[in-house]
Every structure is written in C-alpha cells, then in structure tokens.
C-alpha positions in Angstrom: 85.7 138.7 159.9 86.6 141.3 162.4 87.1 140.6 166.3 83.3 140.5 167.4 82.1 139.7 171.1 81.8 136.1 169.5 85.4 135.8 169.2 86.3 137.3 172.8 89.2 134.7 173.7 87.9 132.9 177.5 90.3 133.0 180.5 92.0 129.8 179.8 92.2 130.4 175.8 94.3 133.8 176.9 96.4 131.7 178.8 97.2 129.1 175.9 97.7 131.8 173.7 100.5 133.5 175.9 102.2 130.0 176.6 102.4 129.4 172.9 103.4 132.9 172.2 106.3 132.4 175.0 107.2 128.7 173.9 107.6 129.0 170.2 108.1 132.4 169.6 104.4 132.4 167.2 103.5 135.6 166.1 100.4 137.3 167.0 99.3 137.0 163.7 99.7 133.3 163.4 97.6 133.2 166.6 95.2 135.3 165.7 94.6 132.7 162.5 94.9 129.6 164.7 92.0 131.2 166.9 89.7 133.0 164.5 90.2 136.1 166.1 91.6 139.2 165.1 95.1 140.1 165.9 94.4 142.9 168.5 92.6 140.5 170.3 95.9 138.3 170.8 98.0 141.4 171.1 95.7 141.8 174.5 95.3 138.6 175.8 99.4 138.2 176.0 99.5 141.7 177.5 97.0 140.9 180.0 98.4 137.3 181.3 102.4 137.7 180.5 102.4 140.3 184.0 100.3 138.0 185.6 102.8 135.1 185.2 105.9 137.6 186.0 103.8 138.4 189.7 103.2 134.7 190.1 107.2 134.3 191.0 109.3 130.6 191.6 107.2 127.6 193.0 109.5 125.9 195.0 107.1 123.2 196.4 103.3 123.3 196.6 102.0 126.3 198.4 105.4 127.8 198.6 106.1 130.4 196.1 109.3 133.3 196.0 108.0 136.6 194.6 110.7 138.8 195.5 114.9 138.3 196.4 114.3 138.9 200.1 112.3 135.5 200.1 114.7 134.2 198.4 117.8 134.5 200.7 115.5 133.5 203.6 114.3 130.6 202.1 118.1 129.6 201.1 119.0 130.8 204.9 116.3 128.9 206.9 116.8 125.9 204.5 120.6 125.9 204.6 120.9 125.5 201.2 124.1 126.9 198.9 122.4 129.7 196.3 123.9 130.2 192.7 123.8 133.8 191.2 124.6 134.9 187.6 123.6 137.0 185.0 122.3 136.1 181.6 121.4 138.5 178.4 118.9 139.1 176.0 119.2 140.4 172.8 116.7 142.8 171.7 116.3 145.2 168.8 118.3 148.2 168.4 117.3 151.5 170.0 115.7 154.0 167.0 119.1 156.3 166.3 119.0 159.4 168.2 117.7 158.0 171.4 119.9 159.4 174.1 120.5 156.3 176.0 121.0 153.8 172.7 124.7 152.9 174.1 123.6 151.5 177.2 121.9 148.5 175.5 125.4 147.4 173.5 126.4 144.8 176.2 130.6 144.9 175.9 130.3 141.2 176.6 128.2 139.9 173.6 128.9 143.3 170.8 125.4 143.3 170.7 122.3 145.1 172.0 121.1 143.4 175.0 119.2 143.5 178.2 120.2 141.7 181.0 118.9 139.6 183.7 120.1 138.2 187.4 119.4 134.5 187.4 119.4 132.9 191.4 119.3 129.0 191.5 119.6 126.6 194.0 122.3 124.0 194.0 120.9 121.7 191.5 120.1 124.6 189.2 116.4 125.3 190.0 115.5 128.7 188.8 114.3 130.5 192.1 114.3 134.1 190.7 114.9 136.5 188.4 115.3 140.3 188.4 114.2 142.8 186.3 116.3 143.7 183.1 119.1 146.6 182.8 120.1 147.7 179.9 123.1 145.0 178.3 126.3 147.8 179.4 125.1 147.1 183.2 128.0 145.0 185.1 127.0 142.2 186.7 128.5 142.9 189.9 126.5 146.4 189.4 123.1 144.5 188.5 123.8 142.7 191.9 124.2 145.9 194.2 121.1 147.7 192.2 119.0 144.9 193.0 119.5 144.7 196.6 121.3 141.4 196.9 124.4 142.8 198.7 122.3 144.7 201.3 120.3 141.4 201.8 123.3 139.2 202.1 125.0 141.3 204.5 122.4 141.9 206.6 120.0 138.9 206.2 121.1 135.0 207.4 124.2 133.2 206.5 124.1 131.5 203.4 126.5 130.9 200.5 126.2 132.1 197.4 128.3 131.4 194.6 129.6 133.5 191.6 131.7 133.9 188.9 134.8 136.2 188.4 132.4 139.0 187.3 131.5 139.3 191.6 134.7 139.4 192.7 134.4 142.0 195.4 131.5 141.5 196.8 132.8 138.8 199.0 134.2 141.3 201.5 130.7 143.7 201.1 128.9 140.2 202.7 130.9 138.4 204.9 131.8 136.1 202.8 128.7 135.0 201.8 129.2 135.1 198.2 132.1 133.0 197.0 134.4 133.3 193.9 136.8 131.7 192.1 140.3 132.6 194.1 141.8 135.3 193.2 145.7 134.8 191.4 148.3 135.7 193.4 150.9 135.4 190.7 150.6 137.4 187.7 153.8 136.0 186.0 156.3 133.5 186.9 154.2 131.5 189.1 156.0 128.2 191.1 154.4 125.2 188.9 153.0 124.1 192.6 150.8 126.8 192.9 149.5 126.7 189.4 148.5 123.4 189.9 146.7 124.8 193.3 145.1 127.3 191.5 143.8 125.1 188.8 142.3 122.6 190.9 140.5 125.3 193.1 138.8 126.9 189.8 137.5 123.9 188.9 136.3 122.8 192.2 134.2 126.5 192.2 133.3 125.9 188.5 131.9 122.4 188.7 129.6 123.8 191.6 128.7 126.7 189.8 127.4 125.6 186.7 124.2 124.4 187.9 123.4 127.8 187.5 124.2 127.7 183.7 121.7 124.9 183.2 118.7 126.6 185.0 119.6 129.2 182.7 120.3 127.0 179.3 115.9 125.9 180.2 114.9 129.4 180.3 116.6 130.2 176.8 115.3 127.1 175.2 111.9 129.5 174.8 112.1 130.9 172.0 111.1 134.2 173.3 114.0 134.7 175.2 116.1 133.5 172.8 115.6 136.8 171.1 113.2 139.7 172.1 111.8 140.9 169.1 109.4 143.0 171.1 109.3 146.3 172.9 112.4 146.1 174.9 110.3 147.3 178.4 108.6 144.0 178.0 111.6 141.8 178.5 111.2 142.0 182.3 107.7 140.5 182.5 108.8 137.9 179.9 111.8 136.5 181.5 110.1 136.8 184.7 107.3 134.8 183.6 109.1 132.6 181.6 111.0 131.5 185.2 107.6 130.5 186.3 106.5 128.8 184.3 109.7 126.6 184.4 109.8 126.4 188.7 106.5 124.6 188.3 106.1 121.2 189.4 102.4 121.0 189.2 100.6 123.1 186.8 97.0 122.3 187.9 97.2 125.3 190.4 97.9 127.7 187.2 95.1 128.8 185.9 93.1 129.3 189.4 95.4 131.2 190.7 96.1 133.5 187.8 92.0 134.2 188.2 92.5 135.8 191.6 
C-alpha cells in the first residue's frame, strides 16, 4: 500500500515520529512500518519538525526560552550566574572522495570525520545552548570567536565563563571573563611547592568545569548524536534540537507551540 491521503501522518504523529527517530536512532524505514505509511512520508515529517525543534532553543523556566548566544550571556549576566563553555563532536560519514573540502571534517582530536558543536551550560550543567556545527578540523577557541561569543563577552555584562585549556587566550580578549586552567610557569625543573600549587589549582577549575561534560554526556545518550549517519548539513538542526528537547521541564507546552 502506497502513502495515500489516508495515511497523511497528523501534527502530533510527525512529532512522535521525529522524537523516536532522535531518541533511538530508528530508521525511516522502521517508522514508516510502525505507522503504515510509506517511507517518504516519514522522510518529511522529520524534515519538517527536526528545524522546528532547533528554532524552539533552551527552556530555562516556563515562559523563558534562549534562542540565540546573546540571550544567553544576558541571562547568565542579569542572573549572576557562572556559564560553562565547551565543544563536543559528532561523527558523521566520510565526505565522497574528490570533494575539495573532505580534510576539514577529519577532527585532529578524535582521527575521525567529525563535526563539531559549542555546548554553553550553566553551573550545574543545564544545556542552555548550542551552536551550529563546523566542520571537525575547527579549533575550539576558533568555533568560539566564529560564533560571536568573544565579541559578546567583551562587550556584553560581566559574567564568568569557564573553559578548558583549548581557550586559553581568550581570557585577555574578555576581561577576564572566561577563565582557564593556570597557565604553567615552569616547563622543567619546577620547585615541588609549586607543583603542588599547580595541581591543586587544576583541579579546583576541573571539578567546576565538568558540569559542562555532563550536560553534554545527556545530549549523546540519543542515539542520533551518537553518530550522524545522515546528511552531514543536518547535524546542526539535530543537535540543536536535541538540546531542546533535554532543557525542557515541562513538555505540555511542546506540541502548541511548535503549531505556531
């Protein structure tokens, strides 16, 4: 049976179908079985809702909702609150051989072909946005600068954001505003007093940091970011709706809003 005006899929059917598809990874196929429909049908639905979900942005409370990073550093500025920033990849398929830019997607980090994404939390590691994808070669200190956050920091309220080593730098671009782990003073033969400084102040930054690596541990438990087996230019409305999803308290909102 083919896919009839009998087995159009109804707003909130599209919906299930793209949460599924985004949870566990199902193939359009399988869905197109559980639904008696026929595959295009399911191939549509996922690429109607999945952008939908991506605009939607981070739910922080009801009625407040981050869309973009600018909302984001002035909610963290107004608030007060301490923001945590890193950047998370994606593997996807290979680029077809003889595509001019099929090197950029080889992230140096992983060996692999990647895309990857700049995950914000707050301080107890609640996803409160994520960028667009750049190809897996992209730094993340360069990610960071492409996507604005320097300019906003620097510019925008004081508020503390912490990083990893791969930021270094950008501390003096914001006024301090993004923090680091200290930098190592002594490269070799350094006074056993100082290594025990410097130990104690990395783990102080890492055991404040790593919030940031659980908000982003929930967004790879779905299995379609655990690996992107789709077209790589979808990655960005997939993460970005998979984040979401996940900053939801209250889903009842969902499917009312997505109908405006």
């Amino acid at each position: 049976m083919g896919a009839g005006a009998k087995h159009q899929l109804v707003f909130v059917d599209r919906l299930l179908v793209t949460l599924v598809h985004l949870r566990h990874g199902a193939t359009h196929d399988v869905l197109a079985c559980w639904f008696d429909v026929d595959r295009s049908t399911i191939t549509r639905a996922v690429g109607e809702v999945r952008p939908l979900l991506a605009e939607r942005g981070c739910t922080i409370s009801p009625g407040v909702r981050l869309r973009t990073l600018a909302e984001v550093v002035d909610h963290l500025g107004t608030g007060g609150k301490t923001g945590i920033v890193d950047g998370t990849e994606i593997r996807v398929r290979r680029p077809a051989a003889g595509r001019k830019d099929r090197d950029k997607f080889i992230s140096g980090k992983s060996k692999q072909n990647a895309v990857k994404a700049m995950v914000v939390t707050d301080a107890d590691g609640r996803v409160l946005f994520c960028s667009p994808t750049q190809p897996g070669n992209c730094a993340d200190i360069t990610h960071a600068r492409q996507s604005g956050l320097v300019k906003l920091l620097a510019d925008g309220p004081a508020v503390e954001i912490l990083a990893d080593a791969g930021y270094q730098g950008l501390g003096a671009q914001t006024a301090g505003r993004v923090v680091t782990p200290p930098h190592r003073k002594f490269k070799k033969n350094a006074p056993a007093w100082y290594e025990e400084m410097h130990e104690r102040q990395r783990k102080a930054h890492s055991s404040r940091r790593i919030r940031v690596e659980h908000g982003i541990a929930h967004l790879k438990n779905w299995r379609a970011l655990a690996r992107h087996l789709g077209r790589r230019e979808h990655t960005s409305d997939t993460v970005q709706a998979i984040a979401a999803l996940l900053s939801h308290q209250q889903t009842a909102d969902l499917i009312p809003a997505l109908r405006k």
